[in-house]
N, CA and C atoms as an extended XYZ file, in Angstrom:
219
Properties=species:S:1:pos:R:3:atomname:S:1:resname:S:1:resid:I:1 pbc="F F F"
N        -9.902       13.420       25.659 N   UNK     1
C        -9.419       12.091       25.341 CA  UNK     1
C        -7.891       12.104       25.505 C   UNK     1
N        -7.517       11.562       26.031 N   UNK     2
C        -5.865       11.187       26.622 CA  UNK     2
C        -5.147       10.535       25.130 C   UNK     2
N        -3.691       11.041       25.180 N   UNK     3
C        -3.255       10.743       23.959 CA  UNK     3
C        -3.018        9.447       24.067 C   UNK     3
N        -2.642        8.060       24.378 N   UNK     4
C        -3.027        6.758       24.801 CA  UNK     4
C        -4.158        6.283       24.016 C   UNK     4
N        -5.115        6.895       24.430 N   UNK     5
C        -6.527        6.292       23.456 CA  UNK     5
C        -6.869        6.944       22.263 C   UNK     5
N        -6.042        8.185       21.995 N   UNK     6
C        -5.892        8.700       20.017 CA  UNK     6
C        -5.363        7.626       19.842 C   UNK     6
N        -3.910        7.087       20.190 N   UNK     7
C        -3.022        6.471       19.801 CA  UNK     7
C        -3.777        5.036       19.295 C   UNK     7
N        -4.194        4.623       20.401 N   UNK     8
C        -5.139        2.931       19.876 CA  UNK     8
C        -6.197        2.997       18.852 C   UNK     8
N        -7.004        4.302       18.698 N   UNK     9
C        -7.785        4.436       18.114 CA  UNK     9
C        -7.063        4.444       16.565 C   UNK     9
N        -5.814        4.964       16.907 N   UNK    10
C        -5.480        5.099       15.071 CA  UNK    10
C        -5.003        4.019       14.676 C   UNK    10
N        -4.229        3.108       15.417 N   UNK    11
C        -3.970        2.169       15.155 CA  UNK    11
C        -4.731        1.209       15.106 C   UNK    11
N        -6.007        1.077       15.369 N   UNK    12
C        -7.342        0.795       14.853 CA  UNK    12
C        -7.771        0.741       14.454 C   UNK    12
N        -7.864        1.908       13.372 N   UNK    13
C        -8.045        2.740       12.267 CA  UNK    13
C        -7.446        2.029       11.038 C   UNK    13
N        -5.912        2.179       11.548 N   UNK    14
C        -4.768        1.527       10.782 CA  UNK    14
C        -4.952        0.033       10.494 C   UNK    14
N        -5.302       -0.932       11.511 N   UNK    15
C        -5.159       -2.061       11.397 CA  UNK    15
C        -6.836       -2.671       10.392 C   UNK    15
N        -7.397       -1.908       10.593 N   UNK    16
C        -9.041       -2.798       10.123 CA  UNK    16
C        -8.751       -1.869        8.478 C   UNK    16
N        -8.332       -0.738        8.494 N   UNK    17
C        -7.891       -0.169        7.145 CA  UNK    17
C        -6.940       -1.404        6.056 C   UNK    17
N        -6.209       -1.741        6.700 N   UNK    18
C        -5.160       -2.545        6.336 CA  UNK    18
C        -5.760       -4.222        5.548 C   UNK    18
N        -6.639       -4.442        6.753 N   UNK    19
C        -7.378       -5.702        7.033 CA  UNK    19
C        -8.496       -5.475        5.445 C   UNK    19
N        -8.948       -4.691        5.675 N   UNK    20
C       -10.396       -4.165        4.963 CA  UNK    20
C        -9.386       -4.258        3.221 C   UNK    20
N        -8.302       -3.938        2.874 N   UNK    21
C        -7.629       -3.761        1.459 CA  UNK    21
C        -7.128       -5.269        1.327 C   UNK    21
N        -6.710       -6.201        2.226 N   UNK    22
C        -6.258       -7.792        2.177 CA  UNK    22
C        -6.784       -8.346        1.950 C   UNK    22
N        -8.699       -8.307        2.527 N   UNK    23
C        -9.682       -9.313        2.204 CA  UNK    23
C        -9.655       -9.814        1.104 C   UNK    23
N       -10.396      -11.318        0.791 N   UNK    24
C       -10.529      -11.674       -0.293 CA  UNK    24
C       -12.175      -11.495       -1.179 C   UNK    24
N       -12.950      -11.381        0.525 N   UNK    25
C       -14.399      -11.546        0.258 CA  UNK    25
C       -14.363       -9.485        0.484 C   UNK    25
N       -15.018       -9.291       -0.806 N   UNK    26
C       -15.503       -7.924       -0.613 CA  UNK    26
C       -16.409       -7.265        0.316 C   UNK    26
N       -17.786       -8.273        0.492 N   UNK    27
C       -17.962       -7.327        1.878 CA  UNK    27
C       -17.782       -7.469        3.007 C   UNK    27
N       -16.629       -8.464        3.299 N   UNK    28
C       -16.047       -8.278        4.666 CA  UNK    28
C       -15.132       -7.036        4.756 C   UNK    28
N       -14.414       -6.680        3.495 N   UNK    29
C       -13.354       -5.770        3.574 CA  UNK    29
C       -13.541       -4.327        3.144 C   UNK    29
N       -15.283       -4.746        2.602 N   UNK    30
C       -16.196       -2.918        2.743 CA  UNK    30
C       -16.399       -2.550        4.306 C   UNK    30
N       -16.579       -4.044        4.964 N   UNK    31
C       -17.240       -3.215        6.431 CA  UNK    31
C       -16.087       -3.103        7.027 C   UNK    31
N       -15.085       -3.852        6.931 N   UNK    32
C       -13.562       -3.203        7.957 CA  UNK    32
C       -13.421       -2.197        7.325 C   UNK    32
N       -13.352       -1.226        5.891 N   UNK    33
C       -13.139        0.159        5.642 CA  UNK    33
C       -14.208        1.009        5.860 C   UNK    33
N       -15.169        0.666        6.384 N   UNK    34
C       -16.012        1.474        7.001 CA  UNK    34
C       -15.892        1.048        8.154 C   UNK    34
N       -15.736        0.504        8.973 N   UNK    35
C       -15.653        0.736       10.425 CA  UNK    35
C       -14.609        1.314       10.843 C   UNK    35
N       -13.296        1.445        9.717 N   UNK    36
C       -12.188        2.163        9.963 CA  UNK    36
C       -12.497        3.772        9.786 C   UNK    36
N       -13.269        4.229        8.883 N   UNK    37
C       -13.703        5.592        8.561 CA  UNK    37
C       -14.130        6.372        9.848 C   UNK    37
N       -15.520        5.113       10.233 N   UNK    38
C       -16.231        5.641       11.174 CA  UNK    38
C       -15.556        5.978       12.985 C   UNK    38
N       -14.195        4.880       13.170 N   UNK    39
C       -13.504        5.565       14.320 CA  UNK    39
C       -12.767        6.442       13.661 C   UNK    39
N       -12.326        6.686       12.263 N   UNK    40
C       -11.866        8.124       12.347 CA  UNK    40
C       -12.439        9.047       12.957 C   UNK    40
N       -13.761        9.007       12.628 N   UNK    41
C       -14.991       10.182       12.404 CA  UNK    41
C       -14.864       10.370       13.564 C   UNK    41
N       -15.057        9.561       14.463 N   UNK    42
C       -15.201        9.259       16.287 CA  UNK    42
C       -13.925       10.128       16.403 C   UNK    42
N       -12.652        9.678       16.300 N   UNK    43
C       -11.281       10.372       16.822 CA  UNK    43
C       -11.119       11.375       16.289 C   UNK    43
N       -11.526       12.196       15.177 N   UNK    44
C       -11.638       13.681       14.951 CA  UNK    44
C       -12.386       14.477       15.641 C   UNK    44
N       -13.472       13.868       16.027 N   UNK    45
C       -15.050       14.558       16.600 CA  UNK    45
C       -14.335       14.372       18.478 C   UNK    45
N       -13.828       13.560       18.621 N   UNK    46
C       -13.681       13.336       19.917 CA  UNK    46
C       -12.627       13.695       20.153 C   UNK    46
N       -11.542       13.842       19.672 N   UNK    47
C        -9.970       13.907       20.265 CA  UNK    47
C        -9.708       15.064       19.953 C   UNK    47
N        -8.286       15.617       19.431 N   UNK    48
C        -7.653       16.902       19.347 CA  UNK    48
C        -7.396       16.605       18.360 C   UNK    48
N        -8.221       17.743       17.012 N   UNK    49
C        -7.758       17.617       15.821 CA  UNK    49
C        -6.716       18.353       15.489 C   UNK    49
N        -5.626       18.676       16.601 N   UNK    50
C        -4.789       19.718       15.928 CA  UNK    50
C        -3.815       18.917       15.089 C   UNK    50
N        -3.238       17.867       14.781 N   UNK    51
C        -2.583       17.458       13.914 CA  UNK    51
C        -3.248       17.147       12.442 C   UNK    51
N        -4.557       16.421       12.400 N   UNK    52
C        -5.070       16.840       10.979 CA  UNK    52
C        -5.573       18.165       10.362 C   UNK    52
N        -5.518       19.240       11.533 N   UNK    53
C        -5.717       20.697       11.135 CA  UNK    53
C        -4.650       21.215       10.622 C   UNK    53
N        -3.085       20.737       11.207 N   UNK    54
C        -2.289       21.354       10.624 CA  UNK    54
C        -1.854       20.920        9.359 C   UNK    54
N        -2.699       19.287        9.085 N   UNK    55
C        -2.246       18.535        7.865 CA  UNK    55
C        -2.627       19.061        6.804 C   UNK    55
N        -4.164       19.359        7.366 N   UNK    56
C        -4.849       20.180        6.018 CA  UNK    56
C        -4.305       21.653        5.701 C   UNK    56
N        -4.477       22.445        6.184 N   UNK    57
C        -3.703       23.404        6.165 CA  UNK    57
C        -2.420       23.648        5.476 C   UNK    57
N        -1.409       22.394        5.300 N   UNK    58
C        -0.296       22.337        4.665 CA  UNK    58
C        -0.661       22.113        3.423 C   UNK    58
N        -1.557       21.105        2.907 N   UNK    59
C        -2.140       20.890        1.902 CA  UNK    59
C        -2.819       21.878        0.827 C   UNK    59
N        -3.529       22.446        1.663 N   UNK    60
C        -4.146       23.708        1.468 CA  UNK    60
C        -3.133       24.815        0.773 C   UNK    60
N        -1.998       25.117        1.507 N   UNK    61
C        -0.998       25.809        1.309 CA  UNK    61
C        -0.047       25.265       -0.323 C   UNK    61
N         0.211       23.605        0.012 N   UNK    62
C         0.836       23.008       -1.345 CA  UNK    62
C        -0.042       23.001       -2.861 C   UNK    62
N        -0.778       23.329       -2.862 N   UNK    63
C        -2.215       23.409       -3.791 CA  UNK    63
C        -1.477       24.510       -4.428 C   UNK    63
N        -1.806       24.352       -6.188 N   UNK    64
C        -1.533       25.332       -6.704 CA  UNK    64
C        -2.388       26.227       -6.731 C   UNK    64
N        -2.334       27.257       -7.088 N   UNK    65
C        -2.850       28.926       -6.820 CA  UNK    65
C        -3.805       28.443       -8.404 C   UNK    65
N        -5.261       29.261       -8.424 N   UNK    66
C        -7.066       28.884       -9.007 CA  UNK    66
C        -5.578       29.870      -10.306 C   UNK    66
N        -4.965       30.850      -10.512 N   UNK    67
C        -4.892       31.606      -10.998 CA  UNK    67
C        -3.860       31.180      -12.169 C   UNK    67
N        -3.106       30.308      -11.730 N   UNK    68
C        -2.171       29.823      -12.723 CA  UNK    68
C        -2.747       28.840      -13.822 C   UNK    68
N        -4.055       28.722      -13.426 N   UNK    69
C        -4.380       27.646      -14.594 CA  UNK    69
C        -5.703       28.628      -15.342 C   UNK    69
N        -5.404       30.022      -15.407 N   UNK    70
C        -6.593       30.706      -16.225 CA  UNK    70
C        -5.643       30.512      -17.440 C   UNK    70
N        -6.313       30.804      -18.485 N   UNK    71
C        -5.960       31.380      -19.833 CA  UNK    71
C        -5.758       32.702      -20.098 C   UNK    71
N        -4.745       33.025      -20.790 N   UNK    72
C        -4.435       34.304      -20.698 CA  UNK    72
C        -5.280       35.087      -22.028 C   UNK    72
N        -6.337       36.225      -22.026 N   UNK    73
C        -6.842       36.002      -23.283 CA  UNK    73
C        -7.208       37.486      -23.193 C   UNK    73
C-alpha cells in the first residue's frame, strides 16, 4: 500500500472518528466510530505497521515496571 493511501485512510479514520464524537443521534455516531475502527483494522492489516509498532513499543517501555507496585513484606 503506497504511503498516499495510509495517508487518506487515516484521515478517514480521523474524520468519521471526529464525526462519530459530534453526532447528536447516537447511532449514527456508533456507526461512524465503528467504521472508523474498522479502516483502522484494514490500515494496520494492510499497510506498514511500523509506526504503530514503534508506538507501542514506546508505551510498553513508559509503563511502570509489575515490580514497583509489590509490597514489601
Amino acid at each position: 500500500m503506497s504511503w498516499w493511501s495510509e495517508l487518506l485512510l487515516l484521515l478517514l479514520v480521523v474524520g468519521l472518528w471526529v464525526r462519530g464524537i459530534s453526532q447528536r443521534d447516537e447511532v449514527f455516531g456508533l456507526f461512524c466510530k465503528f467504521l472508523a475502527v474498522l479502516l483502522l483494522v484494514v490500515l494496520l492489516i494492510a499497510g506498514r505497521p511500523l509506526l504503530l509498532e514503534l508506538g507501542l513499543l514506546a508505551l510498553a517501555l513508559w509503563l511502570p515496571s509489575a515490580v514497583r507496585f509489590e509490597s514489601e513484606s
